[in-house]
C-alpha positions as CSV (number, residue, x, y, z in Angstrom):
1,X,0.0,0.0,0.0
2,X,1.5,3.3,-0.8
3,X,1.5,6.0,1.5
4,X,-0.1,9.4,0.6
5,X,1.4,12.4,2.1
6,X,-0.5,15.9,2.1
7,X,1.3,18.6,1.8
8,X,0.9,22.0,3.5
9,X,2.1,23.9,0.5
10,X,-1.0,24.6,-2.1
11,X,1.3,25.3,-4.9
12,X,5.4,24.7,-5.6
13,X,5.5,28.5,-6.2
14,X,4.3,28.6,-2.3
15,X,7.0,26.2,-1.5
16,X,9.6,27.5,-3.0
17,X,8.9,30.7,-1.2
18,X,9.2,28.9,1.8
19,X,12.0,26.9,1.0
20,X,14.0,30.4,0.1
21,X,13.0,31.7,3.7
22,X,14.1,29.0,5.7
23,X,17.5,29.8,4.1
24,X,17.7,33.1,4.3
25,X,17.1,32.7,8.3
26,X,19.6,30.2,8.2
27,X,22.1,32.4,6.9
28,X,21.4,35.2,8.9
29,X,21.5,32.8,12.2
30,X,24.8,31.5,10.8
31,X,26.5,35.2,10.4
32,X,25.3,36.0,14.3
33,X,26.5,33.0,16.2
34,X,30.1,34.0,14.0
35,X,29.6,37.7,15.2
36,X,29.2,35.6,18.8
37,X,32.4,33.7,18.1
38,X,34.5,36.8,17.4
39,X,33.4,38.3,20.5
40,X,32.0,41.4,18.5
41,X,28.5,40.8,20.2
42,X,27.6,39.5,23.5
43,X,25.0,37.7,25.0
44,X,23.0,40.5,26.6
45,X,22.8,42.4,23.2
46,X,21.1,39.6,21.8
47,X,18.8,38.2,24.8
48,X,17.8,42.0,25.2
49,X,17.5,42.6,22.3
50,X,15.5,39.5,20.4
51,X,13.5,41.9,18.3
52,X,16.7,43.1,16.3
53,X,17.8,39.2,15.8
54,X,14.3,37.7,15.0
55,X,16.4,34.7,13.5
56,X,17.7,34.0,17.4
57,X,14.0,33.9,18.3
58,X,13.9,30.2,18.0
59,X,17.3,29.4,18.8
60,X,17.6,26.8,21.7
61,X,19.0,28.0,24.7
62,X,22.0,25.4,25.1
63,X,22.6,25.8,21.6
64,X,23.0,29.6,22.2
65,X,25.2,28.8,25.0
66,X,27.7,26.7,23.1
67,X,28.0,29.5,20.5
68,X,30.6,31.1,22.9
69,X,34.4,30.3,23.9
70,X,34.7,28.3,26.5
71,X,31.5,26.8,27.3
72,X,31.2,23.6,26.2
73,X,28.0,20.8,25.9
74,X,28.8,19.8,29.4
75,X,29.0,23.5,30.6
76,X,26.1,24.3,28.8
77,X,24.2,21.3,30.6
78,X,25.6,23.0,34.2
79,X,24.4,26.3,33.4
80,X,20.9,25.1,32.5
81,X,20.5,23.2,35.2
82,X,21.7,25.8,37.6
83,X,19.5,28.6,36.1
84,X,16.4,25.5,35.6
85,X,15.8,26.0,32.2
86,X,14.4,23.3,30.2
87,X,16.2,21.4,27.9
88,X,13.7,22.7,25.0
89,X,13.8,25.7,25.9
90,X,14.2,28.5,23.2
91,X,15.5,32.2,23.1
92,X,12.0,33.6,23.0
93,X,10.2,32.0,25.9
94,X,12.7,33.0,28.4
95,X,11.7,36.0,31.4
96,X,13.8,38.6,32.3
97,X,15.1,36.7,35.1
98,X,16.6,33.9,33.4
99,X,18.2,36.7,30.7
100,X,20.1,38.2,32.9
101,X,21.0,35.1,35.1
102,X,22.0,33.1,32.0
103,X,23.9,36.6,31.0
104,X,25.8,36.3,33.9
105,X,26.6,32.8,33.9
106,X,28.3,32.9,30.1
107,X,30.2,36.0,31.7
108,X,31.4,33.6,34.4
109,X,32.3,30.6,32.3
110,X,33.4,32.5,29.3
111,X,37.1,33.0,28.7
């Protein structure tokens, strides 16, 4: 029996549009984790400042976290747990509170 996939895209024109989106986010998130990786931008800039970075929005925090030198998967797994954040929890859904902790914390374990 074959199986019949419906797909959420009326048209390939729709698609396409999509597809081109998706990359052009991609890019964008790519150029600010390197603007990260210099140390040209730090971490309250962007967690303050989400609206200027809309392609951070949906970043995972631990991902975020192991954009900068010196904190690594395990460090990123400390910090998370210290500050309780979820393991699925993204940029966007995180209070003011956890900003600046988590702000703090990449301060501390940064080098």
């Amino acid at each position: 029996m074959a199986k019949v996939t419906i797909s959420n895209y009326s048209t390939f024109e729709s698609r396409a549009k999509a597809v081109e989106a998706s990359n052009r986010v991609r890019k964008e998130r790519v150029s600010v984790f390197d603007t990260i990786k210099n140390g040209s931008i730090g971490a309250e800039n962007i967690l303050f400042n989400l609206d200027k970075y809309p392609c951070m929005q949906r970043v995972r925090v631990k991902r975020f976290l192991k954009a900068f030198k010196g904190i690594s998967d395990a460090k990123a797994d400390k910090i998370m747990a210290e500050l309780k954040i979820a393991e699925n929890r993204r940029l966007q859904g995180l209070g003011t509170r956890q900003k600046t902790n988590l702000v703090l914390a990449i301060e501390r374990y940064q080098w």
